[in-house]
N, C-alpha and C positions, 0 to 999 in steps of 0.2 A: 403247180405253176412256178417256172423260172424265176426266180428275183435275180435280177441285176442290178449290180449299184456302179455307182460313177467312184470313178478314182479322184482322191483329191489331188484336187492343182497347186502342185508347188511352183513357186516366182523362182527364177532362174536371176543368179547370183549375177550383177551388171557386170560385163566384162570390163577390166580394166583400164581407161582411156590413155590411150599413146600420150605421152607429153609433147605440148605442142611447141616446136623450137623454134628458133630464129632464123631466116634466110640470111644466107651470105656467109655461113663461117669464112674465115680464112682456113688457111692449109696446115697443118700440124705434121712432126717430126717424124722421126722413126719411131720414137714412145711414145704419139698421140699427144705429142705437148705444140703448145701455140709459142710465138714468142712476144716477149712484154709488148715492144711494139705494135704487131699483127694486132693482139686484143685490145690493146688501148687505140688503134682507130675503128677497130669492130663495133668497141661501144660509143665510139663518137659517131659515127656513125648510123646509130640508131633512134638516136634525140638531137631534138631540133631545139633552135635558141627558145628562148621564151620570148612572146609575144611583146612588143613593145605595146605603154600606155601613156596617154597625158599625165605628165607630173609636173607639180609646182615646181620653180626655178630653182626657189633655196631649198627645194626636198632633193633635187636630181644629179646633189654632190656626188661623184664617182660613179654614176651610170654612166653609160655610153648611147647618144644623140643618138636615133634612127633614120634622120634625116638631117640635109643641109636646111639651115635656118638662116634665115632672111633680114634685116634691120627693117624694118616698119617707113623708116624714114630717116633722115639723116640722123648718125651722131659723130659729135652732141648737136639735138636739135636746133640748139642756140648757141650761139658765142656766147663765153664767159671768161672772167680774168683767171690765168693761170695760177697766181699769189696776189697776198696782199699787196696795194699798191695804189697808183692817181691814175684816174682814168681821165684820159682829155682827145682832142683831134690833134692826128698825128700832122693836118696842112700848117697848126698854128707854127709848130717848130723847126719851119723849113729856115730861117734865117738865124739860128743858132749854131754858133762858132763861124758868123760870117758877117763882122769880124771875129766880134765877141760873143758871151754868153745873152742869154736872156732869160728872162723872167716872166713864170706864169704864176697867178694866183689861185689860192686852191679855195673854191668854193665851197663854204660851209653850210648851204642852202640853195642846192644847184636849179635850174630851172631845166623845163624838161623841152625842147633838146638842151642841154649844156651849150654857152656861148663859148665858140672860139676864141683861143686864149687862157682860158681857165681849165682849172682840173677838178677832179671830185672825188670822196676817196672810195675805195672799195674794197670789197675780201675776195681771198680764191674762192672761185666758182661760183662766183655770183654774175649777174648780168650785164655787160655793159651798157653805160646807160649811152640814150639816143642820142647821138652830135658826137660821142667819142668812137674813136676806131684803135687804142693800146694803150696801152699800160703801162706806166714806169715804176720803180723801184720806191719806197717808205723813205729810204735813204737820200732819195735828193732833194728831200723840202730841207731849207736851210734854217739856222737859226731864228730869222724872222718869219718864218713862217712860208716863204714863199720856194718854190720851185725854182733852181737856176741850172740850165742846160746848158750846155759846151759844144754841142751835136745834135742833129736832124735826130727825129725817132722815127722808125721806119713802121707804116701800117699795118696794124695788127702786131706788133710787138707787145711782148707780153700778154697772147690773148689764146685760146682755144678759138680756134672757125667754126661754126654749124656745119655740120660731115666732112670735117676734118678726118674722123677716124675710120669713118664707115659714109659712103651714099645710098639713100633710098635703093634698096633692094638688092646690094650688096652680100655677099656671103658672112655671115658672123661667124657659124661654126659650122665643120663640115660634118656629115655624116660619119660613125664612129667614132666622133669624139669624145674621148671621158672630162667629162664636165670636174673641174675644181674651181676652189670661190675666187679664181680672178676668173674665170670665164662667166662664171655665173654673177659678176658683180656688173661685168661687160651686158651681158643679156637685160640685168634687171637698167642698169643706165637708158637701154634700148628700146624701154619699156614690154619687153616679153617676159610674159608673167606664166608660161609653162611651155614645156618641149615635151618633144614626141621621145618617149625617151626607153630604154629596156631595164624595166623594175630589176633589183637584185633575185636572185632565185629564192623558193622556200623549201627547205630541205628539213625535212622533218629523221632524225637518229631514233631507229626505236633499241634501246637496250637488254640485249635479253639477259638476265640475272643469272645467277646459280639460283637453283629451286632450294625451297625451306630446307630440306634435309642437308641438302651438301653445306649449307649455309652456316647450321648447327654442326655437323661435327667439326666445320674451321675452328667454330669457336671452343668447343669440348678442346680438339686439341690446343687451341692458343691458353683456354686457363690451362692447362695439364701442363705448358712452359712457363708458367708465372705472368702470362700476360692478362688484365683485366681491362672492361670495357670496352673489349675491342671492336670496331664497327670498320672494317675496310670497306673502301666504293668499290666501284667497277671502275679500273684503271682504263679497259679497251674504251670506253663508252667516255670518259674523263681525254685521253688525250683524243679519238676522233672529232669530240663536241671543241675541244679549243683550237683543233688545225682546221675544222671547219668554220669557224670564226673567224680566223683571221686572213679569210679572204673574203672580207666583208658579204656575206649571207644572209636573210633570214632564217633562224635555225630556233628547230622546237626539238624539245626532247622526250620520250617516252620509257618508261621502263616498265617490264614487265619479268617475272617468273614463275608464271605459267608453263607447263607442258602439254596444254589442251589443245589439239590442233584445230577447236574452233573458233576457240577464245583467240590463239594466236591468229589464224586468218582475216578474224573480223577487225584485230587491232589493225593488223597492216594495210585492210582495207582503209580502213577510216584515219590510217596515217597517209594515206598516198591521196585520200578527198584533200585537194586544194595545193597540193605539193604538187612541187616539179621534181624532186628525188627525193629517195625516201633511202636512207646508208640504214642497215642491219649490224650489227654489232653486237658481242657475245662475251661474256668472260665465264659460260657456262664447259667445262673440260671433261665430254666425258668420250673414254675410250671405244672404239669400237659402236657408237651409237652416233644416225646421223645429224647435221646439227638443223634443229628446230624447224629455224625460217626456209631454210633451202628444202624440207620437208612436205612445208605445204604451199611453197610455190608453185608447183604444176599446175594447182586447180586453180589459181588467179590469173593466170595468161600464160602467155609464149617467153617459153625462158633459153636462157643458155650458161650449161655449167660446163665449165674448161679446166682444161689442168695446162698449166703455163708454165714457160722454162725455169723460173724463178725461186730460191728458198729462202726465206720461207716464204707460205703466199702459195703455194704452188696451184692450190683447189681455188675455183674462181667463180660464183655464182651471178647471174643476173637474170633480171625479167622486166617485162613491159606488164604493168599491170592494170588486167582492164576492169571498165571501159574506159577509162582514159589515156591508158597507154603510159603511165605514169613509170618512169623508171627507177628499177630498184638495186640494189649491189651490196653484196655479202660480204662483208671484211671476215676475213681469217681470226680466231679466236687471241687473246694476246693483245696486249699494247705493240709492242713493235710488231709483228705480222700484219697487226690493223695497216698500224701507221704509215708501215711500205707501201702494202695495196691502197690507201687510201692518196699516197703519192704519186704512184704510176698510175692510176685508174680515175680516183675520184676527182682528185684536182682538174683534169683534163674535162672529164665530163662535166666541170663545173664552169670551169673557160666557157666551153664551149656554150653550153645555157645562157650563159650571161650575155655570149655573142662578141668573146674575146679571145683573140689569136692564143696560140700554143705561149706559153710561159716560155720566155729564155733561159735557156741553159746555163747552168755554170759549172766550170771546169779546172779543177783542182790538181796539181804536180802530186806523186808521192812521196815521203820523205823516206821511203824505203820498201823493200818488195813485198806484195802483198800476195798472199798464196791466192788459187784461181779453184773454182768448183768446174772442175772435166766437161759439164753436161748443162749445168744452172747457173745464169746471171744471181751473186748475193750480192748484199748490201752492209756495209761496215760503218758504225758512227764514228767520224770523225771528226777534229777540229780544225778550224783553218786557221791561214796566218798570211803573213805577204813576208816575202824571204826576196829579197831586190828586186821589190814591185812585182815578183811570180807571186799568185795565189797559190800555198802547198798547204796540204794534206795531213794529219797526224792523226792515227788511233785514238778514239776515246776509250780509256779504259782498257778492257779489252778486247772491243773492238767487237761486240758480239748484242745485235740488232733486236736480241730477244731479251735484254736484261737489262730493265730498266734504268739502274745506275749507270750504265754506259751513254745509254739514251742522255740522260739527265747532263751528262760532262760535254753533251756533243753540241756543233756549232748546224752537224749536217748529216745525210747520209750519204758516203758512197755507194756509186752504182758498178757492181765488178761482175765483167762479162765473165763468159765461161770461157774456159781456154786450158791446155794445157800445163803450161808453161805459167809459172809467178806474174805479177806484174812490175815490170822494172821501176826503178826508182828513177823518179823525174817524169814517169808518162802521165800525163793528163788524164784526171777519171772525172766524169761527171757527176754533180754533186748536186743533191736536192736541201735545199737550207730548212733547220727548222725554225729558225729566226733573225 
């Protein structure tokens, strides 16, 4: 009798999944490159401001109002004296300086209304009281005690009016506007005690490290030069974390050095829970291997990696990462590579979140010719000066965007197109401030 057996069933190896990209590229060169601008409105372009929320008044310093807000009611809702001074009815002193002066007495226990003829004293911003209609000066009670006029006071001198500044229903502030504490001292007078308002973004930097080994042999060779206890940071993660600050953010930081691309996937998930951008940053350097996060973004959403006219900077990574769509962006390894793309790219994606127009420009003379890359916009630190009210230009250092001591001397970066030809001395370059 025949035996036949079954063949075993092998599971068939899952094919590979296409990475899922972005709609809309813009258009790229003869070399597949994008230019700085095309990709910095690609990525503005793909995140929306963040949601406005109710915030307290004194919390909503430097955010920007989502709506026109309204006065409740007049202000100020009452009259009150503008400084200290004698409050009385301005009909008593129609007969003064006609001839002469006259004289009113200032009452030290006023009855409520106040009799015509008399004064009563009071402080700025306090109320006038009932039977008076202005205010005169500390200075014209006389020696004996009493008040003597020369001249008529005219009504409501010396006084704030009830919706003098604002009437019931009035515009207080308009939509877009960035709230500072005179506005916000305007609002709380008005009694509104919170606006509709767009929180600052939260922006979570996760740092990727040099892993244990590369870590250890810096240090092998730092003792093998006589140097001890040497502990360097991460410089890329150090200046991203302070330029993101100082555009007023919520900002969290992460580090990690890890090369697990689970480990890493699940960090940058649970960096991007609660965030509106999540910047990647790297001071890990290695040759010929790709870098980490840009590794395992595929499997987190729809990404887009670009190569842009730019040096350095050139390789460009982003992604929406879901489910929430949370956007992400790869800074180049390096403090100054960071720093640049974090200027052309991140800043603008952070405007824009915030629901703030494009940052104005500044434009700086040169104080001499600046060589041009044929094919790629660089960037040079310089410092600035005012030379007969021109803003100009000068080299930091040596003028070289990846070396920190240059960074450290500089006021700015220039931004230098590509082009043949040098750039003349006296042409205006655009300049991104680092402070």
């Amino acid at each position: 009798m025949a035996l036949f057996h079954r063949k075993k069933q092998v599971e068939a190896a899952e094919p590979d999944v296409e990475p899922l990209g972005l709609p809309g590229a813009p258009e790229t060169d003869m070399s597949g490159r994008r230019s700085i601008d095309d990709h910095r409105d690609y990525l503005c372009s793909l995140v929306q401001a963040v949601p406005p929320v109710a915030v307290e008044v004194p919390k909503a310093v430097g955010l920007a109002v989502c709506e026109d807000v309204h006065a409740p009611h007049d202000v100020p809702i009452v009259t009150t004296a503008i400084s200290d001074g004698y409050a009385l009815d301005s009909a008593s002193t129609r007969m003064a300086g006609r001839p002469g002066a006259i004289t009113i007495q200032v009452d030290r226990r006023p009855p409520s209304p106040v009799v015509s003829g008399t004064a009563v004293r009071v402080t700025a911003g306090s109320l006038l009281p009932e039977g008076t209609d202005c205010v005169i000066p500390l200075e014209l009670r006389d020696a004996g005690g009493d008040i003597v006029l020369f001249s008529a006071v005219k009504r409501w001198a010396g006084a704030r009016l009830a919706g003098s500044d604002y009437g019931a229903g009035e515009v207080l502030v308009r939509n877009g506007t960035i709230l500072h504490p005179g506005i916000i001292s305007m609002l709380a007078s008005a009694g509104i005690n919170e606006v509709f308002a767009r929180p600052h973004p939260k922006v979570v930097i996760v740092a990727v490290r040099a892993d244990e080994d590369h870590r250890e042999e810096m240090m092998r060779r730092a003792r093998a030069n006589g140097a001890e206890d040497v502990a360097p940071l991460d410089a890329t993660a150090a200046a991203i974390e302070s330029a993101t600050r100082a555009l007023d953010v919520n900002v969290t930081v992460v580090s990690t050095s890890t090369s697990n691309e689970t480990e890493l996937t699940r960090l940058l998930a649970n960096a991007a829970h609660g965030a509106d951008l999540v910047i990647a940053t790297s001071d890990r350097i290695a040759v010929g291997r790709p870098d980490p996060v840009s590794s395992v973004l595929p499997r987190m959403g729809a990404t887009d990696f670009a190569r842009v006219a730019m040096e350095p900077g050139s390789n460009q990574g982003f992604a929406l990462i879901d489910p929430g769509l949370v956007p992400l962006i790869v800074l180049p390894v390096g403090p100054g590579p960071a720093l640049v793309s974090f200027l052309a790219f991140v800043r603008p994606l952070l405007r824009k979140l915030s629901g703030l127009p494009p940052a104005e420009s500044l434009s700086a003379e040169t104080d001499r010719p600046i060589a041009r890359h044929p094919e790629s916009t660089t960037f040079i630190p310089v410092r600035l000066a005012r030379v007969g009210g021109r803003p100009v230009l000068s080299r930091a250092g040596m003028g070289d965007v990846t070396h920190v001591v240059d960074l450290s001397m500089a006021d700015a970066i220039a931004v230098v197109g590509a082009g043949d030809e040098p750039v003349p001395t006296g042409m205006p370059l655009t300049c991104w401030r680092l402070r």
